[in-house]
C-alpha positions as CSV (number, residue, x, y, z in Angstrom):
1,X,-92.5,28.3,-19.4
2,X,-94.6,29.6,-22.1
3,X,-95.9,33.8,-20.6
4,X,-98.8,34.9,-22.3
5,X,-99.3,38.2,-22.9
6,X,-102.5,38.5,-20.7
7,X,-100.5,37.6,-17.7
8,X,-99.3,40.4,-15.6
9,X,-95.9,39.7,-14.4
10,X,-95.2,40.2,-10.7
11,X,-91.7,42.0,-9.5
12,X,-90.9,42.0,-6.0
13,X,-88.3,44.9,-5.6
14,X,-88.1,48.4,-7.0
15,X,-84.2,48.9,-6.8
16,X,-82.1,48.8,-10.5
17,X,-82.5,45.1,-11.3
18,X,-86.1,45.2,-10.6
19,X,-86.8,48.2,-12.2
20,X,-85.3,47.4,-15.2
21,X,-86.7,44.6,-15.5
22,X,-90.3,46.2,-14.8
23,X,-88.9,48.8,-17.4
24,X,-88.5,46.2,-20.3
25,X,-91.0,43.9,-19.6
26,X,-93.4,46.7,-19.9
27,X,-91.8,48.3,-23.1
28,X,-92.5,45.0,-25.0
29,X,-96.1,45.0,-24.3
30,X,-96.2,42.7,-21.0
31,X,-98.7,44.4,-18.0
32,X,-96.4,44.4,-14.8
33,X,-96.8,44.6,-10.9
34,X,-93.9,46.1,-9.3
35,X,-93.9,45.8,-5.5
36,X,-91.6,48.4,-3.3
37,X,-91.9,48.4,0.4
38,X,-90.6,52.1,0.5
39,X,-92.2,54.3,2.0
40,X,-94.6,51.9,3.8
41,X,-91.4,50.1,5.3
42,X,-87.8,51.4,5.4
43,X,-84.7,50.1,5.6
44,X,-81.6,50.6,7.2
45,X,-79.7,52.7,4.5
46,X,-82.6,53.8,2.1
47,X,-83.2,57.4,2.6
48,X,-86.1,58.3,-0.2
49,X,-89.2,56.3,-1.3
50,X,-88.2,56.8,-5.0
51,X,-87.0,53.6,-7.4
52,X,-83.8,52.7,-8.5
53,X,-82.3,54.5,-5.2
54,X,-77.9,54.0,-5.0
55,X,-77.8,53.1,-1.2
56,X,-73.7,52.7,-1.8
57,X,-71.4,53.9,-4.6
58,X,-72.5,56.3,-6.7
59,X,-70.4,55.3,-9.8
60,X,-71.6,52.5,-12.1
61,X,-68.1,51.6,-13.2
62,X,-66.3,52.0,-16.0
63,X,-67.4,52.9,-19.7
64,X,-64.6,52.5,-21.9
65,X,-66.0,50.2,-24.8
66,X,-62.8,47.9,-25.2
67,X,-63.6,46.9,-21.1
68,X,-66.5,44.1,-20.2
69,X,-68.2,46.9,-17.6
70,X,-68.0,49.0,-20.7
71,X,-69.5,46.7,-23.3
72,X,-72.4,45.9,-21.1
73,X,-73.7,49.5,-20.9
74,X,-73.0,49.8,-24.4
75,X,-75.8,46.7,-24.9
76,X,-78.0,47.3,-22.1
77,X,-77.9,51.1,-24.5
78,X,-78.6,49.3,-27.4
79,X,-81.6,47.3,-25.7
80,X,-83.5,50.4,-24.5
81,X,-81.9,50.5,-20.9
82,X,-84.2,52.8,-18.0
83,X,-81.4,52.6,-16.1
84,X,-78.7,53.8,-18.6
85,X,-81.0,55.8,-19.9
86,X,-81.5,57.5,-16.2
87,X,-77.6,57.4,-15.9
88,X,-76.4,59.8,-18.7
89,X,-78.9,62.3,-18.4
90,X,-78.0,63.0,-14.8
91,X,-74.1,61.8,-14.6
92,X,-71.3,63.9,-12.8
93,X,-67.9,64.0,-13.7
94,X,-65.8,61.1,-12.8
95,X,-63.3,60.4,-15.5
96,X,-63.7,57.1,-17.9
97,X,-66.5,56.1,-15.0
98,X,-70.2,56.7,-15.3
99,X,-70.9,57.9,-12.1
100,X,-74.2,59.7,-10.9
101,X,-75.8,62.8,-9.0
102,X,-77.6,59.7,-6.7
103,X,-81.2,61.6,-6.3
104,X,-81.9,62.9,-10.4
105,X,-80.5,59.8,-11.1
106,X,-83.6,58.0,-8.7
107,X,-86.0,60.8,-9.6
108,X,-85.6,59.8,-13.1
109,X,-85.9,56.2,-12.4
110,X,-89.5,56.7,-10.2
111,X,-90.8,59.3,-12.8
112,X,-90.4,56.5,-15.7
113,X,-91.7,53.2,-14.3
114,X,-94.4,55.3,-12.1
115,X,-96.2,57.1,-15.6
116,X,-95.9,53.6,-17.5
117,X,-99.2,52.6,-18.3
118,X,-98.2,48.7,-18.5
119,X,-96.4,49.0,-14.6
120,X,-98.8,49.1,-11.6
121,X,-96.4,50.3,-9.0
122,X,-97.8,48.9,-5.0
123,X,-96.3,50.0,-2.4
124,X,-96.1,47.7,0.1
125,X,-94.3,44.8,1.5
126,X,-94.5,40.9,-0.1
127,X,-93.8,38.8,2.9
128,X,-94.6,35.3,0.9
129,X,-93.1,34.2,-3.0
130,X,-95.6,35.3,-5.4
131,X,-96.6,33.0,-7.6
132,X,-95.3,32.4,-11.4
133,X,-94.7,34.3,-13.5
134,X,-92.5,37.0,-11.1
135,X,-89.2,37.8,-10.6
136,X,-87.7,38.4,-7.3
137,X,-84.9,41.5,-7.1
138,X,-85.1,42.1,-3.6
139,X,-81.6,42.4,-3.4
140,X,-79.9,42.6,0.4
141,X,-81.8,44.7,2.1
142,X,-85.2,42.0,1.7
143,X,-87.0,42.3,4.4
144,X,-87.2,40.6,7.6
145,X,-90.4,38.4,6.6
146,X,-89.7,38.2,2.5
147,X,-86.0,36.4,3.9
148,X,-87.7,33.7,6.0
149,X,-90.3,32.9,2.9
150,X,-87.1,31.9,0.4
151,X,-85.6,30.7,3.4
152,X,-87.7,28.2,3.7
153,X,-87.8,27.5,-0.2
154,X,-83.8,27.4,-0.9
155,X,-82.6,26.5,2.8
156,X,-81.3,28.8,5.4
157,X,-77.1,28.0,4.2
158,X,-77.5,29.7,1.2
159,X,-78.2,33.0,2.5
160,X,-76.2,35.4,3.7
161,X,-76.3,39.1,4.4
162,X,-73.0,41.7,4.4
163,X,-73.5,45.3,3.3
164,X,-71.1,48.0,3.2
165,X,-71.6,52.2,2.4
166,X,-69.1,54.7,1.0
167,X,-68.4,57.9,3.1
168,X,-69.6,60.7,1.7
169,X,-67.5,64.3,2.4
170,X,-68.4,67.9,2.0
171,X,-66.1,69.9,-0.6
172,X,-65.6,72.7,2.3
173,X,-63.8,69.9,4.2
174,X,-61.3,69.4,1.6
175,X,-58.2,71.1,2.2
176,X,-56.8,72.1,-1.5
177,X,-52.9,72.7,-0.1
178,X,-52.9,68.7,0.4
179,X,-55.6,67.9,-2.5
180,X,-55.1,68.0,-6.3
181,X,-57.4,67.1,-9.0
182,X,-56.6,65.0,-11.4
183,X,-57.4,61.2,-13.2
184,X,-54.7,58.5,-13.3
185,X,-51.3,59.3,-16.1
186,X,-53.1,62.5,-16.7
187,X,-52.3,66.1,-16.0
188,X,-56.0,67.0,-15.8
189,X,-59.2,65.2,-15.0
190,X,-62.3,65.2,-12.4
191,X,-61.1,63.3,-9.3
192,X,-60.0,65.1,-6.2
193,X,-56.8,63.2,-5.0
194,X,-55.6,63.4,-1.4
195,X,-51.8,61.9,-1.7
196,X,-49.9,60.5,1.6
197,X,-45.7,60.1,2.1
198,X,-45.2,57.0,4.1
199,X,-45.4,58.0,7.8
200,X,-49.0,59.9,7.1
201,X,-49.8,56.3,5.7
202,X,-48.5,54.0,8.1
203,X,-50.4,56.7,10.5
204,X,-53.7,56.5,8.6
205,X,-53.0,52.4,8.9
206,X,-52.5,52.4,12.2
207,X,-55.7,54.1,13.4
208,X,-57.7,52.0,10.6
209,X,-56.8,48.5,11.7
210,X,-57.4,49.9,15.5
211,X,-60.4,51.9,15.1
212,X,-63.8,51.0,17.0
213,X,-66.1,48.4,14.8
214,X,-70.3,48.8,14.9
215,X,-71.1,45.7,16.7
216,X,-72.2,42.6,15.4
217,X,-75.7,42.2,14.5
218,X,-77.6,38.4,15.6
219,X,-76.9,36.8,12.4
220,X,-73.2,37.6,11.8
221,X,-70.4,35.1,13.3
222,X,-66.8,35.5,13.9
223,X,-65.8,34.3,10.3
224,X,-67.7,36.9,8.5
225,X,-67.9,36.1,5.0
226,X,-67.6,39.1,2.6
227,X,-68.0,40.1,-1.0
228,X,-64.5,39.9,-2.4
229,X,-65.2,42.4,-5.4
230,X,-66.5,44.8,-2.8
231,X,-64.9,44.6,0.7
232,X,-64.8,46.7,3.4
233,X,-61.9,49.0,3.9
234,X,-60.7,47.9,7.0
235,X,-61.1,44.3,6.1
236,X,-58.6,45.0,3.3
237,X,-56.7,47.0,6.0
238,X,-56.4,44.2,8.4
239,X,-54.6,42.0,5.6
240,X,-51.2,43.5,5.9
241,X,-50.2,47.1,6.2
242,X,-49.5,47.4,2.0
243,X,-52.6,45.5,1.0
244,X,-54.5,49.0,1.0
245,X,-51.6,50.3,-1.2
246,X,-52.8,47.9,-4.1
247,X,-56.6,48.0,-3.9
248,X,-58.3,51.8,-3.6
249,X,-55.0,53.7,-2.1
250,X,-52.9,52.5,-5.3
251,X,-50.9,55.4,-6.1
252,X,-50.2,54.2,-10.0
253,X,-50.8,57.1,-12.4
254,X,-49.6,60.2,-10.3
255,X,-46.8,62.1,-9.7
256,X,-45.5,64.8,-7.2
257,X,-44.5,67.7,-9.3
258,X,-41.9,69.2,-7.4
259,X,-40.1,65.7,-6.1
260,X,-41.3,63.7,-9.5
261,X,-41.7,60.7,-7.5
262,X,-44.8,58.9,-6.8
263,X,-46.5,58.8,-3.7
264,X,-47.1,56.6,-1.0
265,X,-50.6,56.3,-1.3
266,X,-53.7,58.1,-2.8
267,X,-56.9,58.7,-1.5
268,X,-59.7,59.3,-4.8
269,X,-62.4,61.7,-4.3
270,X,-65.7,61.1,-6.7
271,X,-67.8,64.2,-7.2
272,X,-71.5,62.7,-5.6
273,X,-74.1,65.2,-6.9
274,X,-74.5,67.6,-9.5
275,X,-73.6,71.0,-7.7
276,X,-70.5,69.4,-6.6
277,X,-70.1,70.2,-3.2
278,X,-70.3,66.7,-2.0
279,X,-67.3,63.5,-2.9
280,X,-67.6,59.6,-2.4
281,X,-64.2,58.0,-0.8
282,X,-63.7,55.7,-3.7
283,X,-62.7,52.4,-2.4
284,X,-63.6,53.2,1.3
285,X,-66.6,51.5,1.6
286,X,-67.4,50.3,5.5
């Protein structure tokens, strides 16, 4: 379909897809109306009103340019990225990751698509599709009434919810005589790494695959059905006792220095904001 230039494009979503695409939409001339619920209506795990909030991770993967995570930031770079652009001027050490300090990196975000004289930013809820031209970028935390509008447009079976959330830790809690820092087959490097022999880890197992679940919410059933490229810890947990040791507690890439063996298992810890006194559990999303 042809979009001419006179017709302002409607986004329904302020997180990074829909910013971005407000972002570059905007920068090529096109007037834009970005709808955001926040702060008129919250949701379960945003905790500012700004754009582009992380809710989850605060790493946006890897950035090596000879990796497909790193190629794409390397284009979306190239193409005039917000959110890239948002990324390196408030990243935090995290190795060959680009990983963020969560509230500059949102800040930024807000600042640019709020002062952008093509983007009208509203803020308030769409309960029904807007019409064409828009783009939806919701993402899974739509709300309740925006979910029962595409419901009834793509069919109830091909929606379905699951969300998980990295633990977050103080530094203080951190206790350096069972800690070291370090980034895989180096000596150095900006992770803090928490190593375990096996009877800590068949401990820490243990009280995983046992621990107490949140309940169930209405629209959940006993099969869950989860993201395989993110899953919950204890979902990994609960398919065998080593699965854990190759997904986030591999222990590849480190060495005790006074046994020279390798651990039993590693627990990464990813510097969250900029003064560093709070660490994302890499891998330990729940």
């Amino acid at each position: 379909m042809q979009i001419q230039r006179c017709k302002k494009i409607t986004i329904t979503g302020g997180g990074l897809s829909g910013s971005e695409a407000a972002w570059q939409l905007a920068q090529r001339g096109f007037p834009v109306r970005l709808y955001e619920m926040r702060p008129q209506k919250k949701t379960p795990a945003h905790e500012t009103a700004f754009l582009g909030e992380l809710v989850c991770s605060n790493s946006l993967g890897g950035e090596k340019p000879t990796t497909p995570a790193g190629i794409l930031k390397s284009e979306l770079s190239l193409l005039g990225s917000l959110i890239m652009d948002s990324a390196q001027k408030s990243r935090v050490p995290a190795g060959n990751a680009l990983a963020v300090d969560r509230d500059v990196f949102s800040r930024l975000v807000d600042s640019a698509i709020s002062s952008h004289p093509n983007i009208e930013v509203i803020r308030e809820e769409m309960a029904e599709l807007p019409e064409a031209p828009s783009i939806i970028a919701t993402g899974p935390l739509t709300s309740d009434a925006f979910a029962e509008s595409l419901k009834k447009l793509v069919g109830k079976d091909l929606l379905y919810f699951y969300d998980a959330v990295a633990p977050i830790v103080t530094l203080e809690s951190i206790d350096p005589k069972y800690s070291f820092r370090g980034n895989r087959y180096t000596e150095s490097g900006d992770y803090i790494n928490c190593p375990m022999d096996e009877e800590t880890y068949h401990a820490f197992w243990e009280a995983l695959v046992n621990a107490e679940t949140a309940p169930k919410h209405s629209f959940e059933n006993e099969e869950m059905r989860h993201f395989e490229g993110c899953l919950p810890v204890e979902v990994i947990a609960k398919r065998g006792e080593k699965t854990l040791l190759f997904g986030p507690l591999r222990p590849v890439g480190f060495t005790d220095d006074k046994s020279g063996r390798t651990y039993c298992a590693v627990v990464q810890l990813r510097q969250d904001n900029e003064e560093g006194t709070l660490y994302n559990m890499v891998g330990f999303q729940t």
